[in-house]
C-alpha positions as semicolon CSV with decimal commas, in nm:
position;residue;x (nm);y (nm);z (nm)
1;X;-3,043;-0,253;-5,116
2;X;-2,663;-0,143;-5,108
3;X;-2,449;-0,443;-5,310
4;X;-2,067;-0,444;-5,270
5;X;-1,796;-0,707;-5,239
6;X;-1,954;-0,809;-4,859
7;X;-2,279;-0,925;-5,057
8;X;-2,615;-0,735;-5,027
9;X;-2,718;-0,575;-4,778
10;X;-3,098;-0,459;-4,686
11;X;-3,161;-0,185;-4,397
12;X;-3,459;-0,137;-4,283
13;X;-3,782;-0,308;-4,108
14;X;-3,857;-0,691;-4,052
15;X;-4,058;-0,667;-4,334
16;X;-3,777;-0,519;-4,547
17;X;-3,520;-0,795;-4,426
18;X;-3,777;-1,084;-4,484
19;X;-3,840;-0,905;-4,848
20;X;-3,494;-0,919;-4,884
21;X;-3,406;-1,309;-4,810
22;X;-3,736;-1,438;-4,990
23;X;-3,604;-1,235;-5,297
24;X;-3,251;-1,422;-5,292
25;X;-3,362;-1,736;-5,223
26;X;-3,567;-1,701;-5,565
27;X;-3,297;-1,544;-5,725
28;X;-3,101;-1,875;-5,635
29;X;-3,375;-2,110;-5,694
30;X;-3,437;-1,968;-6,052
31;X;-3,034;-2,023;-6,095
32;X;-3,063;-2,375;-6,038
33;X;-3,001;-2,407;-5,663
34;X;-3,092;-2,694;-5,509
35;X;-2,967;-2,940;-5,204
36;X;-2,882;-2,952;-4,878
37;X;-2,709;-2,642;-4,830
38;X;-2,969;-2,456;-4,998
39;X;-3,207;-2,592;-4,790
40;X;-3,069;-2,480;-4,488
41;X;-3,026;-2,141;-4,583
42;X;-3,425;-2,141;-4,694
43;X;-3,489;-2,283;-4,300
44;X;-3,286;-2,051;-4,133
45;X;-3,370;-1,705;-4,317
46;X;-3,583;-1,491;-4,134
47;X;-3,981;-1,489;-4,180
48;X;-4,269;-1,299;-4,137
49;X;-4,431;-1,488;-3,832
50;X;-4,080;-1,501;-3,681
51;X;-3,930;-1,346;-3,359
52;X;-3,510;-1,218;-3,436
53;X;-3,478;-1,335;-3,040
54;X;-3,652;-1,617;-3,046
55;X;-3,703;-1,796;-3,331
56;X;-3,362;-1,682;-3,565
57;X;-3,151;-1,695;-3,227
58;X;-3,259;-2,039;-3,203
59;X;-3,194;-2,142;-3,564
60;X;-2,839;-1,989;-3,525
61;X;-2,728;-2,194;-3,259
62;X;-2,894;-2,513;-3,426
63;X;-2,726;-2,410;-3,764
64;X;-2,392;-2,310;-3,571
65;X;-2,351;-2,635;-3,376
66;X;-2,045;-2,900;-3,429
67;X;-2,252;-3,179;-3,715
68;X;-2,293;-3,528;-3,575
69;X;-2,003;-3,789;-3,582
70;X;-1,985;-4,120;-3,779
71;X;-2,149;-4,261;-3,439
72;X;-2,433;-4,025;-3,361
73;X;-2,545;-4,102;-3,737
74;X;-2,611;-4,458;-3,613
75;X;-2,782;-4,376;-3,330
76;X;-2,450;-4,532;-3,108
77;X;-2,375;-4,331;-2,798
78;X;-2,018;-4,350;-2,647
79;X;-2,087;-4,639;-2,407
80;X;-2,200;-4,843;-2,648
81;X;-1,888;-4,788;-2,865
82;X;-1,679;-4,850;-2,548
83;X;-1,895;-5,139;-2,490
84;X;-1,800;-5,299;-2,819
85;X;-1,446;-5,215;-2,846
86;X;-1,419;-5,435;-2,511
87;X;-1,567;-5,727;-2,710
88;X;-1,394;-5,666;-3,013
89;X;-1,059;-5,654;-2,791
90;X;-1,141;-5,996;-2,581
91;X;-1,266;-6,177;-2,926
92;X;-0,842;-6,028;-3,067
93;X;-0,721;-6,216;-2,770
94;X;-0,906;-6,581;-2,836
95;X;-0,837;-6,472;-3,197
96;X;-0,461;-6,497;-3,121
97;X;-0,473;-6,826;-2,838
98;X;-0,633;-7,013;-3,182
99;X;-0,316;-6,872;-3,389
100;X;-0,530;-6,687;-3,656
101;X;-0,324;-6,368;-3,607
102;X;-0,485;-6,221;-3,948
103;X;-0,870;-6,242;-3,744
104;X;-0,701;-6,129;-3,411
105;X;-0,575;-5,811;-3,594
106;X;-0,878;-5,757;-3,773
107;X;-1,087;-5,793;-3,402
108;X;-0,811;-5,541;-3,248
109;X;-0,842;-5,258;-3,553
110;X;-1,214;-5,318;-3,453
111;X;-1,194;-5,245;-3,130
112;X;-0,963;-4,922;-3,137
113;X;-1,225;-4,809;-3,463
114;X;-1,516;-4,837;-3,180
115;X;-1,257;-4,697;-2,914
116;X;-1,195;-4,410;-3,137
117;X;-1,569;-4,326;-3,244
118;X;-1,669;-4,288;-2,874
119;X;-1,405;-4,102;-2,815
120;X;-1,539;-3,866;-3,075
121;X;-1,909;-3,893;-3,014
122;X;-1,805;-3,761;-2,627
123;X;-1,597;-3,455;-2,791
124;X;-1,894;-3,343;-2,967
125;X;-2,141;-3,376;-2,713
126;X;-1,908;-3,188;-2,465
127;X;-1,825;-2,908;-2,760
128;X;-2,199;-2,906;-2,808
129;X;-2,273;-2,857;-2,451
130;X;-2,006;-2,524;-2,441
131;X;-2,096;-2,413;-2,772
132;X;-2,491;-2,349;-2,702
133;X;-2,430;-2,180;-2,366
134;X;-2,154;-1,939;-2,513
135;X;-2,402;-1,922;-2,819
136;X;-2,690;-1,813;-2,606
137;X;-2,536;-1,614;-2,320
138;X;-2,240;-1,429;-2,506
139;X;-2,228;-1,430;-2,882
140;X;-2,603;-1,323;-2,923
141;X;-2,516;-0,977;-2,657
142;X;-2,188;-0,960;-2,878
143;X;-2,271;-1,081;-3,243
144;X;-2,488;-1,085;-3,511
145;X;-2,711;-1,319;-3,600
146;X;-2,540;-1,547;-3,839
147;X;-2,593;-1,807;-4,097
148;X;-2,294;-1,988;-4,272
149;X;-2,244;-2,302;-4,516
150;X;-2,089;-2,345;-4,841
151;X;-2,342;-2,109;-5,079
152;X;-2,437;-1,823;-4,845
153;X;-2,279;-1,659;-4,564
154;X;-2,538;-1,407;-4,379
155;X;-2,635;-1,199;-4,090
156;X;-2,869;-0,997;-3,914
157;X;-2,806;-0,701;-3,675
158;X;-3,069;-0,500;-3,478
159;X;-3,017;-0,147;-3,401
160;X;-3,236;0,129;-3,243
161;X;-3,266;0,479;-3,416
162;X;-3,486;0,727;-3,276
163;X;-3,683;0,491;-3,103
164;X;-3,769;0,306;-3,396
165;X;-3,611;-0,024;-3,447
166;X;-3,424;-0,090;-3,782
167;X;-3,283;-0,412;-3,895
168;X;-3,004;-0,453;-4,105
169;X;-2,952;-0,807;-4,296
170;X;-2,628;-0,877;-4,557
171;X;-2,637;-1,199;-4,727
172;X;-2,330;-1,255;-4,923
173;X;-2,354;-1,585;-5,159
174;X;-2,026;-1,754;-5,166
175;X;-1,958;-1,839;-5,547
176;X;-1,863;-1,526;-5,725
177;X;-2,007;-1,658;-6,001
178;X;-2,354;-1,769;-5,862
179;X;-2,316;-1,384;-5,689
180;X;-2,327;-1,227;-6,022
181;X;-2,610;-1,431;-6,185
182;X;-2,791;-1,355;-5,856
183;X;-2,713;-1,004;-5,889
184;X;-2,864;-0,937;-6,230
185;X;-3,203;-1,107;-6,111
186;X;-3,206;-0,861;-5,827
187;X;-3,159;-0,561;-6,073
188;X;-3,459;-0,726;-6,253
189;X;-3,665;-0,788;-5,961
190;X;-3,629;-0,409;-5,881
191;X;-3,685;-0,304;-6,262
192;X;-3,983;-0,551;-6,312
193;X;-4,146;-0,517;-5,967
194;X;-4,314;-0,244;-5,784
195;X;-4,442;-0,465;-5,547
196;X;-4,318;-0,731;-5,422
197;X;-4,530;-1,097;-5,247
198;X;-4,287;-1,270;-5,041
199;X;-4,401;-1,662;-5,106
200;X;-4,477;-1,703;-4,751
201;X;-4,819;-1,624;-4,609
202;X;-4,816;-1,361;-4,359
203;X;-4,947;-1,398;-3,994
204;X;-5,109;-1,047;-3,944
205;X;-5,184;-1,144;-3,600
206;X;-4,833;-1,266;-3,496
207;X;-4,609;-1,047;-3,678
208;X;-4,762;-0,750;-3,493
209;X;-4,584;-0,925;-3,209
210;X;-4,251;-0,922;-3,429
211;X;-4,006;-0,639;-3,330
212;X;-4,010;-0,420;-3,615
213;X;-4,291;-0,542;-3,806
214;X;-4,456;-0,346;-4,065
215;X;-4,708;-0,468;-4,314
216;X;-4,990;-0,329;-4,508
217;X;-5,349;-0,419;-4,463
218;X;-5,485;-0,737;-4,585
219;X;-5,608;-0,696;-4,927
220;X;-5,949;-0,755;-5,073
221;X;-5,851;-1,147;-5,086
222;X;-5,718;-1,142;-4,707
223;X;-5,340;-1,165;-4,783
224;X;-5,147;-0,901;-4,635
225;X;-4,836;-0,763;-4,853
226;X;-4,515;-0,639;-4,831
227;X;-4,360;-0,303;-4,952
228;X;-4,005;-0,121;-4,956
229;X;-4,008;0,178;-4,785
C-alpha cells in the first residue's frame, strides 16, 4: 500500500483491492464510524463475488446520481404537484371573493410551493435521465470508477500489464483527522497481521468469473482466504 496526501492507494489484483477496502472500512468502524455516509461507502466498495463492469459500474452511477427532491421523498410526481397548485390557486381566488385576504395568500404561497416542487421533481428526473447515459456510455470509457460523499472519496482503475490485469484502488478519507487515526490502524494491521480474512465470505465459484481474481484454496473449514502478493 503506497499512503500520501491523495489517501491510500492499493495496486494489485481484485483480491488485493477488496483486501484493501475491507481493511479501511474496519479501520473506520473501530474509529467510531457510523451512519449514512458510512454506509454507503461499505455498499459501494468493491467485493469478492463482484464484477468492476458490472456490479461497481452500476453502484457508481446509483451512488453518482442527483438525490431525490422534497417531492420524490413523498412519493409526489410532478403532475400531481401541478395538480395541486391548480387547486391551491382556485381555493386563493374564492379565498379573496370572501375578503379573507390572509387565507387567500396563504392558498396562493401554496400553490407556487407545489408549482415550485414539480418544477424540481421534473429537473431531476430529466438530470437523472442525462446523467446515467453519459455515466454509462462516456465516463466509464473515460474515468475511473468513483465513489464520493462526505467521509471517503475513492476510485478504482483497471489497467493491463503484460497480459495480466492489475487493479489499482485509492481511497482517500476526507477528515484529516479521521485519515490519521485510520492510518495508524493500517500500520498495525500490517505489523499485527500476516494474513489477512476479509469479513465477507468468498464465492470461489463466482469470483473465478471476476476479472483479476486471485484467491487461495479453500481451507480445511471450506473458506477460501485472501493474501498480499
Amino acid at each position: 500500500m503506497e499512503e500520501s496526501i491523495a489517501g491510500f492507494k492499493q495496486r494489485g489484483s481484485w483480491g488485493d483491492i477488496v483486501e484493501h477496502g475491507e481493511r479501511i472500512t474496519r479501520a473506520l468502524r473501530e474509529a467510531g464510524v457510523e451512519g449514512e455516509a458510512f454506509e454507503a461507502w461499505d455498499e459501494w466498495r468493491p467485493k469478492a463475488h463482484e464484477r468492476l463492469g458490472e456490479d461497481v459500474e452500476e453502484k457508481t452511477s446509483e451512488q453518482a446520481s442527483i438525490n431525490e427532491g422534497p417531492g420524490e421523498r413523498e412519493g409526489k410526481g410532478p403532475e400531481e404537484d401541478i395538480k395541486s397548485a391548480g387547486e391551491k390557486l382556485t381555493e386563493s381566488y374564492e379565498k379573496v371573493e370572501k375578503g379573507d385576504n390572509d387565507g387567500a395568500l396563504q392558498r396562493w404561497q401554496d400553490s407556487i410551493d407545489y408549482a415550485t416542487r414539480a418544477a424540481d421533481s421534473a429537473g431531476r428526473k430529466a438530470i437523472r435521465t442525462v446523467e446515467d447515459t453519459v455515466y454509462r456510455k462516456v465516463m466509464t470509457q473515460l474515468a475511473p470508477y468513483y465513489f464520493d460523499n462526505e467521509l471517503i472519496s475513492a476510485n478504482i482503475q483497471r489497467s493491463s500489464r503484460g497480459g495480466e490485469t492489475e487493479f489499482v484502488f485509492e481511497v482517500n478519507v476526507n477528515d484529516d483527522e479521521l485519515k490519521a487515526e485510520v492510518s495508524d490502524r493500517l500500520a498495525e494491521y500490517d505489523d499485527e497481521v500476516d494474513r489477512w480474512h476479509v469479513d465477507i465470505e468468498k464465492q470461489v465459484e463466482t469470483a473465478e468469473a471476476v476479472e483479476g481474481a486471485e484467491f487461495s484454496s479453500p481451507d480445511n473449514e471450506g473458506s477460501s482466504k485472501s493474501t498480499r502478493n
